[in-house]
C-alpha positions as CSV (number, residue, x, y, z in Angstrom):
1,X,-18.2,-86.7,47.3
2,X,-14.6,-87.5,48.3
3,X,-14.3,-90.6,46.8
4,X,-11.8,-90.7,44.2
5,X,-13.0,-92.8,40.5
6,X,-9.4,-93.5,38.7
7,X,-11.9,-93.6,35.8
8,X,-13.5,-90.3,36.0
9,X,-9.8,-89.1,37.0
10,X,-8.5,-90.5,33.5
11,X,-11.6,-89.3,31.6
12,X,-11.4,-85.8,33.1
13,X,-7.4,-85.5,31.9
14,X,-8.4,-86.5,28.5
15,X,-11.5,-84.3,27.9
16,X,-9.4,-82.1,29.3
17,X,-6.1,-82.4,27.6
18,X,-8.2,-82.7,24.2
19,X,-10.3,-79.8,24.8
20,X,-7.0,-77.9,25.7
21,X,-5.9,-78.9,22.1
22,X,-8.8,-78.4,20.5
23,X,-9.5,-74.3,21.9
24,X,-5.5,-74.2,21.4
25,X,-5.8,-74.8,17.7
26,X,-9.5,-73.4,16.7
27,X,-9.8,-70.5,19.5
28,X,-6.6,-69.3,21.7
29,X,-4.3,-69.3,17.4
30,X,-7.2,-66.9,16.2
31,X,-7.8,-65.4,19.6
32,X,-4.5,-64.5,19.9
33,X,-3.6,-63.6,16.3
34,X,-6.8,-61.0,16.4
35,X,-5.3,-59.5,20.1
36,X,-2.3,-59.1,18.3
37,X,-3.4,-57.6,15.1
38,X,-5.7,-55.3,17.5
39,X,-2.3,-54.5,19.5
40,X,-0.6,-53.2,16.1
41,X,-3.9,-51.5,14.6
42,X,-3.3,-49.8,17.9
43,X,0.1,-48.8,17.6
44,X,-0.4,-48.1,14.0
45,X,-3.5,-45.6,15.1
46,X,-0.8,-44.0,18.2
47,X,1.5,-44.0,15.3
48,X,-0.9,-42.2,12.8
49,X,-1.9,-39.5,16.1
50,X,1.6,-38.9,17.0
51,X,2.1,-38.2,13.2
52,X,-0.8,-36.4,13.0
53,X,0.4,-34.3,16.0
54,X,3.6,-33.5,14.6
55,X,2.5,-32.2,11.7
56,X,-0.7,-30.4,13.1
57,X,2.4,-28.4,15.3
58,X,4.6,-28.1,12.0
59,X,1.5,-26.6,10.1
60,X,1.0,-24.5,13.1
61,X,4.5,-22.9,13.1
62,X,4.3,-22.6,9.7
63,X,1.2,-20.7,10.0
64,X,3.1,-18.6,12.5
65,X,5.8,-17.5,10.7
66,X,3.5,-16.7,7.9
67,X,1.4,-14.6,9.8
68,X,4.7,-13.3,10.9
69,X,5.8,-12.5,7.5
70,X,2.2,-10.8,6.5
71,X,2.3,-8.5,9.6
72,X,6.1,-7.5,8.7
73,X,5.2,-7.2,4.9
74,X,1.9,-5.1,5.7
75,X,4.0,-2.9,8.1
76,X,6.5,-2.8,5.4
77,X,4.0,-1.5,2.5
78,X,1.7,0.8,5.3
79,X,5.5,2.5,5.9
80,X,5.8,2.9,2.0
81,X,2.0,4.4,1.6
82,X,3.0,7.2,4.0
83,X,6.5,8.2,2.1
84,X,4.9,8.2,-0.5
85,X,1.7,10.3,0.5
86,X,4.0,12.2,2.1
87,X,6.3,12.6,-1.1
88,X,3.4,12.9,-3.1
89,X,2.0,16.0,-0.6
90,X,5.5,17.6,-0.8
91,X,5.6,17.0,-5.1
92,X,1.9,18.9,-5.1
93,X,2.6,21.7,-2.1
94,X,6.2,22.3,-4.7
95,X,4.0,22.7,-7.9
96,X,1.4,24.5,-6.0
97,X,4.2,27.4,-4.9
98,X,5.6,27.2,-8.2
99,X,2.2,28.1,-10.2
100,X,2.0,30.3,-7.6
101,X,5.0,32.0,-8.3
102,X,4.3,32.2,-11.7
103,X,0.6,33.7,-11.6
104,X,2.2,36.5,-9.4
105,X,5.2,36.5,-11.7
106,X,2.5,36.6,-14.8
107,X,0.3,39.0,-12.7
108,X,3.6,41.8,-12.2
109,X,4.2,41.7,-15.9
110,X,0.7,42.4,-16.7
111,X,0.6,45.0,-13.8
112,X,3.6,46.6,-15.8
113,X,2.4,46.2,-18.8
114,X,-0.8,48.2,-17.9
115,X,1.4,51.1,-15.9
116,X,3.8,51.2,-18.9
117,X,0.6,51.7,-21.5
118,X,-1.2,53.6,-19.2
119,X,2.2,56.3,-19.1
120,X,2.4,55.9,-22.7
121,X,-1.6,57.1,-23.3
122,X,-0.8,60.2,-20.7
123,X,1.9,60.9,-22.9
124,X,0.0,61.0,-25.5
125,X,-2.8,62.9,-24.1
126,X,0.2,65.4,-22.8
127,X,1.2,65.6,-26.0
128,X,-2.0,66.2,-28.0
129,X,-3.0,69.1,-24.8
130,X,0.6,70.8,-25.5
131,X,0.1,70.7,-29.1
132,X,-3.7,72.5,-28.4
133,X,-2.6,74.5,-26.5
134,X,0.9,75.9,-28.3
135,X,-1.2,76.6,-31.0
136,X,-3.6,78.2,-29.0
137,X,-1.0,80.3,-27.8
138,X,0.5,81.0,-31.2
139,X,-3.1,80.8,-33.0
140,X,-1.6,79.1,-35.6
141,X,-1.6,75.6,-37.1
142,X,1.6,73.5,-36.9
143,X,2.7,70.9,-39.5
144,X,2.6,67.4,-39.3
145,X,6.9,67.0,-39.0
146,X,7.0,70.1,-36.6
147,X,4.2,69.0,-34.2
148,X,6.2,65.1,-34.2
149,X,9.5,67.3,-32.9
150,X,7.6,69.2,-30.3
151,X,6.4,66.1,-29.4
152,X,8.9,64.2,-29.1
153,X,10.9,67.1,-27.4
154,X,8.1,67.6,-24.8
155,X,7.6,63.5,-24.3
156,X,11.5,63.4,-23.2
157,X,11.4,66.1,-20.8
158,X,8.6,63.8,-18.8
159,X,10.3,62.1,-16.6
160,X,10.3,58.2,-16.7
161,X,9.5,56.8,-13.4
């Protein structure tokens, strides 16, 4: 078991040295190149992640600031809704006194209106009692022209208020 064969010594190197040569060429060149191509597919993938990641964090901000710029716009257009309900309520409440305004404007001419033909009728009626009752007194007819001047004469002493 401890003897030492130069033979088998020799034999050994060469199988060995040729194996060596052999693997070296056929199996450690293909070995190696696939390790290697495996290293970059790996960096390439980290690469592709980090990438990946950056952009995932732009999209993000992006996303932020747009939400950012809804929020602010929606603000902006909730504060425009109110002025203008608010204009709009102020536009309506000023029309609303202004017909208002008017009816009772329309409502003291008509009121007027009906005081000034209502004197006018009593005058009328004052008139037409006077007239009965003149020529009651005097028992006598008057004439159309001469009833108009007495008429007129008595209408003028009423006073006007």
């Amino acid at each position: 078991m401890f003897d030492i064969n130069p033979g088998l010594i020799i034999w050994t190197i060469l199988i060995f040295v040729l194996l060596a040569s052999v693997l070296g060429k056929f199996a450690w060149k293909p070995m190696l190149k696939a390790l290697s191509d495996r290293e970059h597919a790996i960096r390439d993938a980290l690469g592709q992640a980090e990438k990946a990641r950056e952009e995932a964090q732009q999209l993000l901000r992006q996303n932020a600031e747009n939400m950012a710029r809804a929020e602010e716009e929606y603000q902006r257009m909730v504060r425009e809704g109110k002025s203008l309900a608010e204009k709009m309520k102020d536009e309506i409440v000023a029309k609303a006194r202004q017909q208002a305004q008017q009816d009772l404007v329309r409502a003291q001419e008509e009121i007027q209106r009906n005081v000034d033909a209502a004197r006018q009728q009593l005058r009328d009626e004052v008139a037409d009692l006077a007239i009965k009752a003149a020529e009651k007194i005097l028992d006598e007819s008057l004439d159309a022209a001469r009833q108009k001047k007495l008429v007129d004469a008595v209408i003028n002493k009423i006073p006007k208020n």
